[in-house]
N, C-alpha and C positions, 0 to 999 in steps of 0.2 A: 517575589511573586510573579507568577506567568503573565505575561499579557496576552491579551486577546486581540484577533484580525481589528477590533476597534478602536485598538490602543497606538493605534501604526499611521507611522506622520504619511504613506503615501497617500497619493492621488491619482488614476489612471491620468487625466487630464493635465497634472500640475506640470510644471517644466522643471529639469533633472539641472542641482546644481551639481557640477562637478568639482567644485573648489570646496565642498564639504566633505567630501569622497576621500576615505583613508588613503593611504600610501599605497599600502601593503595587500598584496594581492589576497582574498579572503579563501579560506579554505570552501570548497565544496562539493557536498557527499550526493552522488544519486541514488537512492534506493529501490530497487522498481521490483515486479515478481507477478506470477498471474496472478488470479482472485482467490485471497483465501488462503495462499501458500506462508503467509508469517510474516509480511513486509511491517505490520507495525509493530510486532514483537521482535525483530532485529536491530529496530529503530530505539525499541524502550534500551536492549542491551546496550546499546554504542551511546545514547545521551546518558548512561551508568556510569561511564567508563572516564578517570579525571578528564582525560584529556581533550572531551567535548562538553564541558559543566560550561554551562553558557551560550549552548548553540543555541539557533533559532531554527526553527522548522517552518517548511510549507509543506501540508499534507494536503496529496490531491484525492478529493471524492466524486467517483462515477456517479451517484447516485447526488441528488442533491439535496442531502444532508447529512452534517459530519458525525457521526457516532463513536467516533476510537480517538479525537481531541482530548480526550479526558484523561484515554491513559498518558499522554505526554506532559501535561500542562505542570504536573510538577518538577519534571525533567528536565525540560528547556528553558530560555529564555523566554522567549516567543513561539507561541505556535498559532499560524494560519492557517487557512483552509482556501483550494480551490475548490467549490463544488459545483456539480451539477453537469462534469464534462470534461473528458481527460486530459490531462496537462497538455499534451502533445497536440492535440486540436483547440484546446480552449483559447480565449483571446491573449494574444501573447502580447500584450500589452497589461493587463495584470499579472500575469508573472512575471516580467522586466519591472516594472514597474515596485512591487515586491523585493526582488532581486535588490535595485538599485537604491529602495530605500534600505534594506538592512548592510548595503557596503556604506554608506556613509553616517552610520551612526557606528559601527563596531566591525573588528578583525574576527571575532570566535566566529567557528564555521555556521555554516548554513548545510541545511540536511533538506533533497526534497525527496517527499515519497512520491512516487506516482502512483496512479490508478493501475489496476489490475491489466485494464485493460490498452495501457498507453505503449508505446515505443519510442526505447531508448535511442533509437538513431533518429527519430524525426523530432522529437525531444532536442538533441544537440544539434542539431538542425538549426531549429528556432534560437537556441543561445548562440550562435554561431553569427548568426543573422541579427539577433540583437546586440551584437560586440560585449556580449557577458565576460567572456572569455578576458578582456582587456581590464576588469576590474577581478576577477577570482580566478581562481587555481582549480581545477577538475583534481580532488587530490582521490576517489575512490566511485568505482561504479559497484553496485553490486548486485546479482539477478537472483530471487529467493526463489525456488524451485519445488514442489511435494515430491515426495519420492515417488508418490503412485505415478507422476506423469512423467518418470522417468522409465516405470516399469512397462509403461503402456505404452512409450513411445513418444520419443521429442516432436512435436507439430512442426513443421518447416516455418512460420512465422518465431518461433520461440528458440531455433536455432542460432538465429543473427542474434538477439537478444544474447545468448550462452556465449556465441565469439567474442560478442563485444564486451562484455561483464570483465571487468579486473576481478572478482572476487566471484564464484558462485557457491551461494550458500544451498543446502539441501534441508530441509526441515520433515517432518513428520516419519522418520525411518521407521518409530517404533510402533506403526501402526500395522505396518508391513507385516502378513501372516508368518508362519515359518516356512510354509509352500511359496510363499511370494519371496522371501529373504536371496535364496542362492539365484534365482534371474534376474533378480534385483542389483545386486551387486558383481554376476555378470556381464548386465548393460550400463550401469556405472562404471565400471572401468573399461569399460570399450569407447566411452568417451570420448572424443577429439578436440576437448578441452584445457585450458590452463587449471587455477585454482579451482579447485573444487572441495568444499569442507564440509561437513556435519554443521547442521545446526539447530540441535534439540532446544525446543524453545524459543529459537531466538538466538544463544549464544553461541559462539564458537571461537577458534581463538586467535583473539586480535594481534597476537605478535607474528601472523600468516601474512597481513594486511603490508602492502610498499607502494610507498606514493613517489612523485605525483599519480596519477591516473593514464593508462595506455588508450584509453577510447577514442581521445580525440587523433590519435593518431591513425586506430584504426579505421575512421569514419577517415579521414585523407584518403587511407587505401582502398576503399571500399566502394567496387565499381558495379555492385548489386542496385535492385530500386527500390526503394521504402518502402516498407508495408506500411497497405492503408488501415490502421486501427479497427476491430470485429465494435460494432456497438449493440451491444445486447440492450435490452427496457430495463426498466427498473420500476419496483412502486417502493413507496415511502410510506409504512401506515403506522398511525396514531393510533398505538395497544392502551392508551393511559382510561383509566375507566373499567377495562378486560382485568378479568381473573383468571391467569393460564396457568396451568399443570403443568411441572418442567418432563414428568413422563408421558404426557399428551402430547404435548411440542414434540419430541424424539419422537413420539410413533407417527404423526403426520409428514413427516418431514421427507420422507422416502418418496411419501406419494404425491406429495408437492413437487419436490425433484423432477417426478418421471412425466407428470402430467402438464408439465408449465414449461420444460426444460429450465431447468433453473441450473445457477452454479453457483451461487452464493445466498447464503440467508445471516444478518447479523441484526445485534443492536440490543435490547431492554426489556423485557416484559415483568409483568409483576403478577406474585404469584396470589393464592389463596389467603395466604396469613400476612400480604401486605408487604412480604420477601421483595425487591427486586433483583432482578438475577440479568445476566450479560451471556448472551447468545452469539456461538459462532459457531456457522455451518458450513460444511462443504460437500461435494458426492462421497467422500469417505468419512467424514467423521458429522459429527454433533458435538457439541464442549457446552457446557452451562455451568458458567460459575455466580458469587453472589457477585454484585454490584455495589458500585457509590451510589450514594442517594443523589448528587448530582447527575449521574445518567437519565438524560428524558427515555419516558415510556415510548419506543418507536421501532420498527422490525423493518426491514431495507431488504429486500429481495431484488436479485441481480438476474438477468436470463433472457431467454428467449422470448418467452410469452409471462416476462412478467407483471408486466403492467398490465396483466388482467386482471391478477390479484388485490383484492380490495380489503375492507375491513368486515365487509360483510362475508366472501367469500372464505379467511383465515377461520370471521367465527363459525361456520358451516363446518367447516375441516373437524376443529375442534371440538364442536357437539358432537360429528361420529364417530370421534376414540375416543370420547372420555367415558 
């Protein structure tokens, strides 16, 4: 059975025995990618796969609260949550902390996601600085990519990220028009990248994957300055009570986008006949599938102005398209 962030012997506060502390260096997965691009469905793929049945996860959430805990929990070992603040700036005393309790109970890897919005070199920054490195192995970095933000144009922040990446995964190709397909895959391979793979879903194929991990070497050579992490708002609202239309939700969602800047909409809503249904948004797509009944009723918007977004404002939206 999973355990939950309450099940877990650490303590930010407690003092770290080292003489509990396995041998053997623990394997550890980075997962990072912007918002919305497929970082926990890469995640579901790889804790599938034997050779991670027993990992433990720290999933880090921008927003604070965790909404995609559920699809891991029967996957992993352990799955945690940072919320409320990207791994990369949050207090690195709870993730060491984290870290260095799952190296002295068990060897099976450790997987962290980060936040959409976090960076992988200030990221290993911090493990660097917390002597992580002296207790686990960097054995895999990996940076999940949408195709559209390949077509449209790498951001120079999200560049270093693609350097550093042992693995980059590409997800969402088949959303890509047929107009959009041939400059799509003429800026794809103009890349100046290593790995680069497909990965429909989430999956792609792991006999691609060679450890240990090149990142830490390249953060050695790497004589660039950190980027400071973008911190878009965030609201967190409580739908439980609301009766939504999964075609109402789609027709508002464009004009939420455009009017809020938004780049991310996920999380729960419940429908007419009592349905709940799992929600994920981005500026190209909408997804709505059914849900666990364990998913709380809660909708998480990521953006610019979004924490202007309330529960009274969403229901407004919704009364003018339904």
């Amino acid at each position: 059975m999973t355990k939950r962030d309450d099940d877990l012997e650490f303590s930010i506060n407690a003092p770290f025995d080292d003489g509990r502390a396995i041998v053997d260096k623990v394997p550890l997965y980075l997962v990072n990618g912007s918002l919305g691009a497929g970082k926990t469905s890469v995640l579901e793929f790889l804790l599938q796969q034997s050779d991670y049945k027993g990992s433990r996860v720290i999933e880090n959430e921008y927003a604070n609260e965790n909404v995609d805990g559920y699809r891991l929990e029967k996957l992993a070992d352990i799955v945690t949550t940072l919320a409320g603040d990207c791994v990369c700036c949050s207090s690195k005393h709870a993730l060491t902390r984290m870290l260095l309790d799952f190296c002295r109970n068990s060897p099976t890897p450790v997987f962290i996601e980060a936040t959409g919005v976090a960076r992988t070199m200030n990221l290993v920054e911090k493990l660097i600085n917390a002597q992580i490195f002296n207790k686990y192995e960097l054995a895999q970095s990996f940076y999940v990519i949408d195709a559209h933000e390949i077509l449209r144009g790498i951001e120079p922040a999200h560049e270093i990220e693609l350097q550093a990446a042992d693995m980059i995964l590409v997800t969402k190709e088949d959303l890509l028009s047929d107009d959009e397909r041939l400059q799509y895959e003429s800026k794809l391979g103009s890349l100046p990248y290593g790995k680069i793979l497909s990965a429909p879903r989430g999956k792609f194929d792991i006999n691609k994957m060679t450890t240990p991990s090149g990142l830490l070497t390249f953060f050695d050579t790497y004589d660039g300055e950190l980027v400071v992490p973008d911190n878009p708002t965030y609201a967190v609202l409580d739908v439980s009570g609301m009766k939504i239309a999964a075609a109402t939700l789609e027709k508002i969602w464009p004009e939420l986008f455009d009017a809020y800047k938004l780049r991310r909409m996920k999380g729960c809503f419940i429908d007419d006949n009592g349905v709940r249904h799992h929600l994920e948004a981005t500026e190209n797509q909408i997804q709505i599938a059914n849900s666990v009944a364990e998913e709380p009723a809660k909708i998480v918007l990521i953006g610019e102005r979004a924490d202007e977004i309330t529960r009274e404002v969403l229901s407004a939206q919704l009364m003018m398209f339904e």
